[in-house]
C-alpha positions in Angstrom: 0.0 0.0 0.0 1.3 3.2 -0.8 2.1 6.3 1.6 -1.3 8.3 0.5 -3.7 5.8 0.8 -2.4 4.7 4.2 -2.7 8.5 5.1 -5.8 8.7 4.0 -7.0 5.6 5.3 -5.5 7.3 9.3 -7.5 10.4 8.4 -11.0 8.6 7.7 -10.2 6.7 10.7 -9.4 9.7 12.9 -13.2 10.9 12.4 -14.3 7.6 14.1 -12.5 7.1 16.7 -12.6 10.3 18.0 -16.5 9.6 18.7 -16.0 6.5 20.6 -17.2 6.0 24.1 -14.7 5.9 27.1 -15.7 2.6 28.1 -15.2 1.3 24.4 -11.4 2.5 24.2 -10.8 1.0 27.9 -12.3 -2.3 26.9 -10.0 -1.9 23.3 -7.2 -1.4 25.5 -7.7 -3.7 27.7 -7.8 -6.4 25.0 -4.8 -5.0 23.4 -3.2 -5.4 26.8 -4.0 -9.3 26.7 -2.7 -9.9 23.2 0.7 -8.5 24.2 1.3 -11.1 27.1 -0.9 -13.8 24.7 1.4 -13.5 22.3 5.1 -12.3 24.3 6.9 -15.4 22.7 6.1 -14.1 19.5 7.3 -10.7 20.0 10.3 -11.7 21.5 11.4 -14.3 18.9 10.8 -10.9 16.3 13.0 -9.1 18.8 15.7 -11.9 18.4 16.4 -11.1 14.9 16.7 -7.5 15.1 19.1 -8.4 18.1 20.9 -10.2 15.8 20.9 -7.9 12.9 22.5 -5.1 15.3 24.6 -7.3 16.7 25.9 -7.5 12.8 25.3 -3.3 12.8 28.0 -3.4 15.9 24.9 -1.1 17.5 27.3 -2.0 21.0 25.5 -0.9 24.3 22.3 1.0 21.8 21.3 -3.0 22.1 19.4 -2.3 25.5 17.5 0.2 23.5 16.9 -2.4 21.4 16.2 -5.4 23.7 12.3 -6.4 24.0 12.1 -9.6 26.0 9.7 -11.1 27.7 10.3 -9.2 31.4 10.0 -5.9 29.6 6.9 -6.9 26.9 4.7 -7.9 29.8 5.9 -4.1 31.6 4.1 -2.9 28.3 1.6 -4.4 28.8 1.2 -3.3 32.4 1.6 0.8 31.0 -1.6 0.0 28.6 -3.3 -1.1 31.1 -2.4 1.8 33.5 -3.3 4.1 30.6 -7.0 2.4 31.2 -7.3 4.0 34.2 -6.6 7.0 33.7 -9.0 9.9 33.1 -10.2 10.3 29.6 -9.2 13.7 28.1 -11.6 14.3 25.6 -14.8 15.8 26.2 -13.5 18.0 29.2 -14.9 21.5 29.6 -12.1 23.2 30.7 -13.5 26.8 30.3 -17.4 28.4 30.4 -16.8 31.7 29.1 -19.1 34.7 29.4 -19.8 35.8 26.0 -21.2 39.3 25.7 -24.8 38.5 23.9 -25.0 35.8 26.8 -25.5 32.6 24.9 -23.4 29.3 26.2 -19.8 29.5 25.1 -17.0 26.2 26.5 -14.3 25.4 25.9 -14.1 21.5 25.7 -11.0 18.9 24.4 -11.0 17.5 21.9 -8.7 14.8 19.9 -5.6 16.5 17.5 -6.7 14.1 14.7 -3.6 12.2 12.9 -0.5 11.8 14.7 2.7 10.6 12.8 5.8 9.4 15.0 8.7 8.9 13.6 11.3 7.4 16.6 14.5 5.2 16.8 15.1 1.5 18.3 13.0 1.3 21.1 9.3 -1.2 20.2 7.9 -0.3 23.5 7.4 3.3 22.2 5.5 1.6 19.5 3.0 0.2 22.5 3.0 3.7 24.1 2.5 5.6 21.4 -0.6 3.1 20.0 -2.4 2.9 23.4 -2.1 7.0 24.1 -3.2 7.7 20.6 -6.0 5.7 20.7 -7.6 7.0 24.7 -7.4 10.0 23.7 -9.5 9.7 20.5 -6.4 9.9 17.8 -5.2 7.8 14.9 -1.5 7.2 14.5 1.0 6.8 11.6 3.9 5.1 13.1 7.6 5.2 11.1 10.0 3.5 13.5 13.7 2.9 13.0 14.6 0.0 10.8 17.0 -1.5 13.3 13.3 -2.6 15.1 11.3 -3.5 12.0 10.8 -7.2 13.1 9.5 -6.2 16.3 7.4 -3.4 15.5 6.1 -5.3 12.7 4.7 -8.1 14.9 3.9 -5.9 17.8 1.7 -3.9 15.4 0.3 -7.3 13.7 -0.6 -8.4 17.0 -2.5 -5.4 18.4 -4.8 -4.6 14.9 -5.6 -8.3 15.4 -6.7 -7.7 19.3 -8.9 -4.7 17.9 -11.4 -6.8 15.8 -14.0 -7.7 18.6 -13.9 -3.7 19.4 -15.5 -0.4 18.3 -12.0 0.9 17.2 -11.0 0.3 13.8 -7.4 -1.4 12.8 -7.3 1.7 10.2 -6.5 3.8 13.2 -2.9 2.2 13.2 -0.7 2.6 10.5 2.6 1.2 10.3 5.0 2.2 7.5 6.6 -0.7 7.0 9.5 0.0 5.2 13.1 1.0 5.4 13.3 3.2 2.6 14.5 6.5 4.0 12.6 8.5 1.2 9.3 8.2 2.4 9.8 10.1 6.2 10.4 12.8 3.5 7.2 12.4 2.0 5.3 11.8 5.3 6.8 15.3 6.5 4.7 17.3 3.7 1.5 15.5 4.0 -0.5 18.7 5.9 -3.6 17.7 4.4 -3.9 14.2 6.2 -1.3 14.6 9.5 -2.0 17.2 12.3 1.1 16.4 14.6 4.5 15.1 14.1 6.5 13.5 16.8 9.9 12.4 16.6 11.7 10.6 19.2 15.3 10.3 18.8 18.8 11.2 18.5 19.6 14.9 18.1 19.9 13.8 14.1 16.5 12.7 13.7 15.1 15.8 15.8 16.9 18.2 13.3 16.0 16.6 10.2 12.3 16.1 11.0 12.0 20.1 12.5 13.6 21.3 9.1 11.8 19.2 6.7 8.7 19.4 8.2 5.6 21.2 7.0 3.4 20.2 10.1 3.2 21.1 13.3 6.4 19.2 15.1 6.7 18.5 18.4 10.3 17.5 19.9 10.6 14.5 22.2 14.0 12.7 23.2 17.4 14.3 22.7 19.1 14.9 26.0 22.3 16.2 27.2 21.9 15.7 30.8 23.8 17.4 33.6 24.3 16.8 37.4 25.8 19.6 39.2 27.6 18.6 43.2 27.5 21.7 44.8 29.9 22.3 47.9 27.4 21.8 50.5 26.1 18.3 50.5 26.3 14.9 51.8 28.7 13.3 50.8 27.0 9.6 50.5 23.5 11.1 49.0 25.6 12.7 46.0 27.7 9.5 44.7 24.3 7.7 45.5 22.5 10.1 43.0 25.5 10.4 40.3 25.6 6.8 40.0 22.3 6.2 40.0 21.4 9.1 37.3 24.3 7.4 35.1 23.8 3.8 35.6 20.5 2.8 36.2 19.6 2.5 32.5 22.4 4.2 30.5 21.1 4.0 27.1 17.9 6.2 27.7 17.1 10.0 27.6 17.5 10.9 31.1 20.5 9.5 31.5 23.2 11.6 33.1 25.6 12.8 30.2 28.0 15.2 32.0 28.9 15.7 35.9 29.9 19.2 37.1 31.7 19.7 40.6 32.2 22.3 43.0 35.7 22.5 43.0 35.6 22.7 46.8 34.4 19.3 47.3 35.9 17.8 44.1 38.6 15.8 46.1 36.4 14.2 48.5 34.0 13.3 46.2 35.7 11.7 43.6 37.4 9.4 46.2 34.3 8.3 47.1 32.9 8.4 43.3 35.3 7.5 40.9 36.2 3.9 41.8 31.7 3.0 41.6 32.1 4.2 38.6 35.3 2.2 37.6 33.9 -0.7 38.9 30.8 -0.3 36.8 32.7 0.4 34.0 32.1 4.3 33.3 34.3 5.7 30.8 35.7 9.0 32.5 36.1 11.9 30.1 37.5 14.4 31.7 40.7 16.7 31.2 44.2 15.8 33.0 44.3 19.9 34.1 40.7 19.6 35.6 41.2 16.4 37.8 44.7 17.5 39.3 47.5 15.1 40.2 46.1 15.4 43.7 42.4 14.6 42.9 43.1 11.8 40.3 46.5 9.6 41.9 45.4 6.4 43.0 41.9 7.0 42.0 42.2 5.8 38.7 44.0 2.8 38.0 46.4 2.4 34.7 43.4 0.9 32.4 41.1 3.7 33.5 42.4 6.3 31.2 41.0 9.6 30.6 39.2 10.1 27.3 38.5 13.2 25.7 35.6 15.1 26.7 32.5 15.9 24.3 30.3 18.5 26.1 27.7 18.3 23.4 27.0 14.8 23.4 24.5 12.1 24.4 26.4 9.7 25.4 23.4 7.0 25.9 26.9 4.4 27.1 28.4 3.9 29.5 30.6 7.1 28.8 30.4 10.2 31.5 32.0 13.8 31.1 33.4 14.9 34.4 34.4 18.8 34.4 35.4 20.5 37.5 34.0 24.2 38.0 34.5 27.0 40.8 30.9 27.4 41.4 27.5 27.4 41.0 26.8 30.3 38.6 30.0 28.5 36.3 27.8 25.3 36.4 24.5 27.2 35.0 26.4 28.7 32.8 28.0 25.5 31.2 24.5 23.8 31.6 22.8 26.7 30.0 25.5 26.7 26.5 25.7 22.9 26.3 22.4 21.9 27.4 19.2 20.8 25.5 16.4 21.4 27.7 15.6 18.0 28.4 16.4 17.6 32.6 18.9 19.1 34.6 19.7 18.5 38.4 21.6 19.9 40.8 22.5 18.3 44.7 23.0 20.9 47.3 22.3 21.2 51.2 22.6 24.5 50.3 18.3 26.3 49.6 19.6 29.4 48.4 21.6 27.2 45.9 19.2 25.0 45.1 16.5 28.0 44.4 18.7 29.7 42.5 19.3 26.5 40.4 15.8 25.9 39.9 15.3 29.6 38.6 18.0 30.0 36.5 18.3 26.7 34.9 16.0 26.6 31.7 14.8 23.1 31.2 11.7 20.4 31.1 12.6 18.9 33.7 14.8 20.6 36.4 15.7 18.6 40.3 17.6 19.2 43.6 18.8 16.3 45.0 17.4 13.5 42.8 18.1 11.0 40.5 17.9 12.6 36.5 16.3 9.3 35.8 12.6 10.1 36.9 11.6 12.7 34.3 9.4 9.9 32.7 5.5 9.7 32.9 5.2 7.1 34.6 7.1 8.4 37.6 5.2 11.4 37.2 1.9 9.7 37.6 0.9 10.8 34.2 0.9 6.9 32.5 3.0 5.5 29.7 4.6 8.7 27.5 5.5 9.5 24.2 8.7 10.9 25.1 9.9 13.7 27.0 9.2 17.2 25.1 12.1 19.8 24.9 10.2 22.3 23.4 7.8 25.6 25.1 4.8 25.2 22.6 1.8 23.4 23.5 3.6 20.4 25.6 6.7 20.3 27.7 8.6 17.5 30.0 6.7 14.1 30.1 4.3 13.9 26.5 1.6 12.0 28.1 -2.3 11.8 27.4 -3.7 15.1 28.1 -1.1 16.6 25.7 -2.2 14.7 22.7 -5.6 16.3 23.1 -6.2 20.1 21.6 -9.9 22.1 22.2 -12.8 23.6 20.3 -15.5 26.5 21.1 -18.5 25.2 21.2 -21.2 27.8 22.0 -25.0 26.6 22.7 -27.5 29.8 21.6 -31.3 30.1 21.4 -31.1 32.8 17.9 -28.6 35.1 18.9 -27.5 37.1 16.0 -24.9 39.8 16.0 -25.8 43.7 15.4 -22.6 45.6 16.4 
């Protein structure tokens, strides 16, 4: 089928689901939900042979992107089913106005109609993205990265399937399967069928969607996260937080990128820091004149060399910038020059520090003394997420279910008619 029809199939669709009872998209969901764990084994052997075919790619540590087993297929499955719960956001009135000739004026939500992702590696955000589109009255185009074809492929297969017995058409999902490159292009200038664009990626993919595109985009993913050690803190609560920002999952968005320390503390935290890191495996980057003689001897052993720092990368590995600064308005500045909005943090005992960070600091997602690693919608209590947005306009931080909703004005008269 070609790119048209399946855009014009999305846009027929995107009338009918958007009329469909609460209670019928829970119950689609909730079938959806079944299919996934019905049919894990399935998904997983699909899984295999993209595994394999990056494995052949020498995709390295962007495999656990990649990776959709059976523990994490079934943790889908329990997102869609959260998503059930959750409020249904079309059809709120969110504003009674006052009109001047009196007659009823709300404003109510409504669905945005067509939404096209176009994301990189990771098939659960092919779950997400199906399951939010759908509760919240939207079709979906989806374009995923060819290193998860096999995965997407079957995951998609398996949930148009689950959707027979249900009010919501299949035709609300479309899958572009295909790796040929040309047709994101094409999908980029289709106004008169797509209403949003989301991509979720690498900085790459961001750029090239937001300057090729002639819909309305919406940025979700790139990161360069920072952690800034301030001079006052406890000692055992910052390595616990640095460690746990870098290592918890290091090939996703929040992951922590780049380290900044107070250069007053720098020596007694590093002794404490870098060998957890070592012994994890972190790459240090850092430069020689930064981490002095005194701060570095003994604390990184002869394979631990220094690499050479990249301030403006994602490392998404198990790679970590470490710079040394002499204070808090040095590390917002650094932050605010290298930085891509995504989430920033900062651990200090200090609250006129911490306030000031929190200020100052222009980001989606901005913390004192926690792990980077929550700014995702689940830990926000807002469901499963499309990503996290970097942008100001219309959605920003987690990209959950209320943002994929827009409004109308709907007023109610009884033969009103305008004079003046």
């Amino acid at each position: 089928m070609n790119l048209k029809k399946q855009l014009e199939i999305a846009r027929a669709a995107s009338r009918k689901v958007a009329l469909i009872s609460t209670k019928e998209k829970n119950s689609a969901l909730l079938k959806i939900a079944a299919a996934l764990e019905k049919n894990a084994k399935k998904i997983e052997i699909a899984n295999l042979k993209d595994l394999k075919l990056g494995e052949k790619k020498n995709l390295g540590e962007k495999l656990d992107r990649l990776k959709f087993d059976k523990k994490r297929i079934l943790a889908s499955a329990a997102e869609v089913r959260k998503i059930v719960r959750l409020p249904d956001p079309v059809g709120k009135i969110l504003e009674t106005a006052k009109s001047r000739a009196k007659f009823k004026l709300q404003r109510i939500s409504v669905p945005l109609g067509v939404i096209a992702m176009i994301y990189e590696s990771r098939p659960n955000v092919t779950i997400d993205a199906i399951a939010l589109a759908l509760k919240s009255g939207n079709a979906i185009v989806l374009r995923g990265s060819s290193d998860a074809l096999n995965s997407n492929r079957a995951i998609v297969k398996i949930i148009r399937e689950s959707l027979q017995s249900t009010k919501i058409s299949a035709e609300a999902i479309q899958f572009i399967d295909s790796k040929d490159r040309k047709i994101v292009g094409e999908l980029l200038k289709s106004r008169e069928f797509i209403d949003l664009v989301i991509p979720r990626g690498g900085r790459g993919l961001i750029d090239f969607v937001a300057a090729n595109s002639t819909i309305p985009t919406i940025e979700t993913g790139a990161s360069v996260v920072h952690l800034f050690i301030d001079a006052k803190v406890n000692l055992e609560k910052a390595v616990q937080i640095a460690v746990n920002s870098k290592m918890r999952r290091v090939s996703i968005c929040n992951a922590l990128d780049t380290l900044l320390v107070h250069e007053k503390i720098a020596k007694k935290l590093l002794e404490k820091l870098l060998p957890k890191l070592e012994e994890k495996g972190v790459k240090i980057h850092a430069k020689k004149e930064e981490l002095t003689p005194e701060i570095s001897r003994g604390l990184i052993s002869t394979n631990y060399k220094l690499q050479t720092t990249n301030f403006s990368k994602e490392w998404l590995s198990y790679d970590l910038n470490i710079k040394v600064v002499k204070n808090l308005d040095e590390a917002i500045a650094h932050i605010s020059k290298y930085s891509l909005r995504h989430t920033e943090a900062i651990v200090s005992e200090d609250k006129k520090a911490v306030e000031k960070f929190l200020r100052e600091v222009d980001a989606a997602c901005v913390y004192a003394n926690l792990s980077t690693q929550f700014s995702d919608g689940g830990e926000f209590g807002l469901g499963a997420e499309i990503g996290i947005s970097t942008q100001k306009l219309h959605a920003r931080g987690p990209f959950a279910l209320e943002a994929l909703t827009t409004y109308k004005w709907v007023g109610r008269g009884k033969g009103e008619i305008r004079i003046k």
